[in-house]
C-alpha positions, 0 to 999 in steps of 0.5 A: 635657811632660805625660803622654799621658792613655790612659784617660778617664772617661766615666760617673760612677759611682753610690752604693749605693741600694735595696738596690744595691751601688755602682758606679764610674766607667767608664774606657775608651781615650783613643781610644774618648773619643767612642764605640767605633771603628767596624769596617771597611766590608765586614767583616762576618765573620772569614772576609771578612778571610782572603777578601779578603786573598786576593782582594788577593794571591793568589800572596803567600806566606802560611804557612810550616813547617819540617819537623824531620828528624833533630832539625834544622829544615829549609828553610821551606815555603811556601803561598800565600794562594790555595793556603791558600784552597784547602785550606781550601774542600776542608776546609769542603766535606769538613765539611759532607759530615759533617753540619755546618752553620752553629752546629755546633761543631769542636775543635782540638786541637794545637800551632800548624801551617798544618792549624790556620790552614786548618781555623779559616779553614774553619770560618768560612767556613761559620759553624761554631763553632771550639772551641780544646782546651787540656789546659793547662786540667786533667785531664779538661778535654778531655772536659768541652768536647767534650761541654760545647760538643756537638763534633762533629767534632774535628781534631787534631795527629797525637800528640795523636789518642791524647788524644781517644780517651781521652775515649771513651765519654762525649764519643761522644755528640755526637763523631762525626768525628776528623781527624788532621793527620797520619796515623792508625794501624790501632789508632785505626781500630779504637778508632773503628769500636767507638763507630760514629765515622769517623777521618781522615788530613788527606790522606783528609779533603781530598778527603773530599768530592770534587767536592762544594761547598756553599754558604757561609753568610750570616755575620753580625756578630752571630753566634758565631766562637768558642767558647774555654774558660778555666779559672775560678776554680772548677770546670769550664772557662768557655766565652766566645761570641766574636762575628764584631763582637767580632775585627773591633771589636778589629782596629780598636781595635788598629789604631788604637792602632799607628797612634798609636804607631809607624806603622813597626810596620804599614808597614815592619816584618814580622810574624811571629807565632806563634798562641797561645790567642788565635789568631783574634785574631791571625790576623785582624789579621795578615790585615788588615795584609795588606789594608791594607799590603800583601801582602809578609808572612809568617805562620811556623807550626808543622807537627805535626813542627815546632820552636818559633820 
């Protein structure tokens, strides 16, 4: 039997000349031999993933945590796709409250909970850049991205608030608003209050702004979802500009290639996954499944007091 051929070549590559180094072939997938597979009609964004699968199946379980209490987890808990949505509009009209608008930036920092699911699908949903922080990334990494990507609001695991207040007074320059996914000591009120900057509990934020709804931007294929740092090879971390077309582009070809491979991996079997550095990509994929499958899938996250699947 012959091999199932993955890569094809689709340019030759090109010998040095006028002072031009070489350049080789290029190889893309098998399945991009005619050109780049097209994104979904209609999906023009990573928030028209999240709203459609909600608009589809609303009263479907969609995030589940376990609270960890004395040292053993709990029952799973669960959220809808309509109370997910829900949450996530008091998050974005609480956001805009502060200032922000679309092309504002806001950092994440924590371990994987529904607080960091809701307040990514949030930002996009009013095209503010999500700023995944990472203190993997090196000593001092988190100051370096809240003043490099110009933050300036930054949510953040209940443990991890102390972490942030660490970067003070240099990331104040652009950092004007903290929200813990849990609660928030009187010591932290007042570390804030010095530098003129609001701190928030989760519950206090939800209804930061009231009855107050703004209205949702146009967002578009080309503009920025995400910015996510990586460490590089020297130096400072590298901020990369994801785009809305590159998820939605990457959901397709991910698609397509499960399709090929095995169709019981997106038909029949569950998808449990756990959101790791490339969180937008995951997430919207599984949202995607959704819309395509079937709403009978579940998304296990952390809580802030949760232990790891």
């Amino acid at each position: 039997m012959a091999e199932m051929q993955h890569v094809v070549k689709v340019e030759e590559g090109r010998p040095a000349a006028d002072g031009r180094p070489s350049v080789g072939p290029t190889y893309r997938s098998a399945f991009a031999r005619d050109g780049f597979l097209a994104p979904v009609d209609g999906l023009d964004s990573c928030y028209d993933i999240f709203r459609m699968a909600v608009e589809k199946y609303p009263n479907n379980r969609m995030l589940g945590h376990r609270a960890i209490v004395d040292g053993k987890a709990g029952a799973y808990v669960w959220r809808t796709y309509k109370e997910v949505f829900d949450i996530a509009n008091k998050i974005g009209n609480s956001i805009r409250s502060c200032g922000l608008t679309k092309g504002s930036r806001c950092g994440i920092y924590g371990a994987n909970s529904p607080e960091w699911i809701i307040t990514m699908e949030a930002c996009n949903a009013h095209g503010v850049y999500c700023v995944p922080l990472y203190d993997t990334l090196g000593a001092g990494a988190i100051e370096f991205i809240l003043c490099h990507a110009e933050v300036e609001i930054a949510f953040a695991e209940e443990k991890k608030v102390a972490e942030l207040l660490k970067t003070f007074p240099k990331s104040t320059e652009f950092l004007k608003t903290i929200v813990s996914f849990g609660k928030v000591t009187q010591e932290q009120k007042e570390e804030v209050s010095k530098y003129g900057l609001s701190i928030y509990s989760w519950d206090e934020f939800i209804s930061l702004a009231g009855d107050q709804e703004f209205d949702l931007p146009v967002n578009q294929r080309t503009d920025i979802c995400t910015i996510m740092y990586t460490s590089g090879t020297t130096g400072d971390p590298k901020g990369v500009l994801i785009s809305n077309a590159s998820i939605i582009c990457l959901i397709a070809g991910v698609d397509r290639l499960l399709n090929s491979v095995n169709e019981r991996v997106r038909r029949q079997q569950p998808l449990c996954h756990v959101i790791l550095p490339h969180d937008q990509l995951i997430f919207n994929f599984f949202c995607y499944v959704i819309i395509s499958a079937g709403g009978n899938r579940r998304l296990y996250v952390l809580s802030s007091s949760c232990s790891y699947l």
